[in-house]
C-alpha positions as CSV (number, residue, x, y, z in Angstrom):
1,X,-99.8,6.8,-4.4
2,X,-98.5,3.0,-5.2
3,X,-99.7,0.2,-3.7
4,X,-97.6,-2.8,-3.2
5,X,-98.0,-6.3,-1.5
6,X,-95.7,-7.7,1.4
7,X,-93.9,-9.7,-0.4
8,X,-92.7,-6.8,-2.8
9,X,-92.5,-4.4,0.1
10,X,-90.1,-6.8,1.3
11,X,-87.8,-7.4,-1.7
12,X,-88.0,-3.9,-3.2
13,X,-88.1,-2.1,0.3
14,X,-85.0,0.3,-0.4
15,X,-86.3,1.1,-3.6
16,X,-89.6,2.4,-1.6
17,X,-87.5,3.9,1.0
18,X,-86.0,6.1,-2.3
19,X,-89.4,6.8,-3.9
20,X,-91.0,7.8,-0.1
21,X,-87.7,10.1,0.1
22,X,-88.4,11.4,-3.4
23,X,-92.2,12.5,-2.0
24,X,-94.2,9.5,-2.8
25,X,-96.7,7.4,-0.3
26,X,-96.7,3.8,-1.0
27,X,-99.5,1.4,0.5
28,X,-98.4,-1.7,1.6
29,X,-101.6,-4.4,1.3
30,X,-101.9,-7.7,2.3
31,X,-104.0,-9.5,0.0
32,X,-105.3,-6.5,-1.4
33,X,-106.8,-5.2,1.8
34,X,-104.2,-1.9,2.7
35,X,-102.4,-2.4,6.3
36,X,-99.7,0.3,6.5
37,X,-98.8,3.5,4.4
38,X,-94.6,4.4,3.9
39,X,-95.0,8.2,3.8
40,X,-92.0,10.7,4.7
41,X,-90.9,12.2,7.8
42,X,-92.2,15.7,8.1
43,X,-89.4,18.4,9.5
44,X,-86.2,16.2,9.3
45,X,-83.8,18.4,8.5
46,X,-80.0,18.4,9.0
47,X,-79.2,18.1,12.4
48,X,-76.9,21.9,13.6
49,X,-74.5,21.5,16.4
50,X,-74.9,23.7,18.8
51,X,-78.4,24.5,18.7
52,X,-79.5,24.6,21.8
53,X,-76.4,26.5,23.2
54,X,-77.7,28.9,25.9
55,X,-81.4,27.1,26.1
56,X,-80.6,25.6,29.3
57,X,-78.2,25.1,32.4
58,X,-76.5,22.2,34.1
59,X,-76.1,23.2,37.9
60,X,-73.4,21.5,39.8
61,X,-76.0,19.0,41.4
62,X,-76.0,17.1,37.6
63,X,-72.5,16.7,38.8
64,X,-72.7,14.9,42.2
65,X,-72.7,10.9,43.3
66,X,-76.7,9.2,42.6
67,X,-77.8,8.2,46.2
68,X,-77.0,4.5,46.6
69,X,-80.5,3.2,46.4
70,X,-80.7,4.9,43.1
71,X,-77.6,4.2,41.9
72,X,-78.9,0.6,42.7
73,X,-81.7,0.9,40.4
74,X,-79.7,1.8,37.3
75,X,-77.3,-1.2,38.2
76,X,-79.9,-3.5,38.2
77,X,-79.0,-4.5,41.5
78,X,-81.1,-4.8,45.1
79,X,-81.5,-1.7,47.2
């Protein structure tokens, strides 16, 4: 595990990015004292179209007009 100050988190932070990628935590301190850890996403793989094909239905009520005071609401405007 590296640690690194703000300052070089800052300047260097794609080169972190491709170490934390690589499998590498990096600590980020602030005057010396740890505040945050860069570690890598667990279970991101490449997204596969299609995969939930099947899992679930749209009815024909996904299909029809909001009411109007609803509607209202996503417009931002008064009911």
């Amino acid at each position: 595990m590296t640690t690194v100050n703000i300052h070089e988190a800052k300047t260097h932070l794609s080169a972190l990015l491709d170490r934390v990628l690589a499998g590498e935590e990096v600590v980020i301190a602030r005057a010396g004292r740890p505040i945050a850890r860069l570690s890598p996403i667990e279970g991101l793989g490449p997204r596969t179209p299609g995969a939930l094909k099947g899992k679930f239905r749209l009815t024909d009520a996904f299909f029809e007009p909001l009411p109007d005071d609803e509607l209202a609401g996503w417009e931002g405007r008064e009911k």
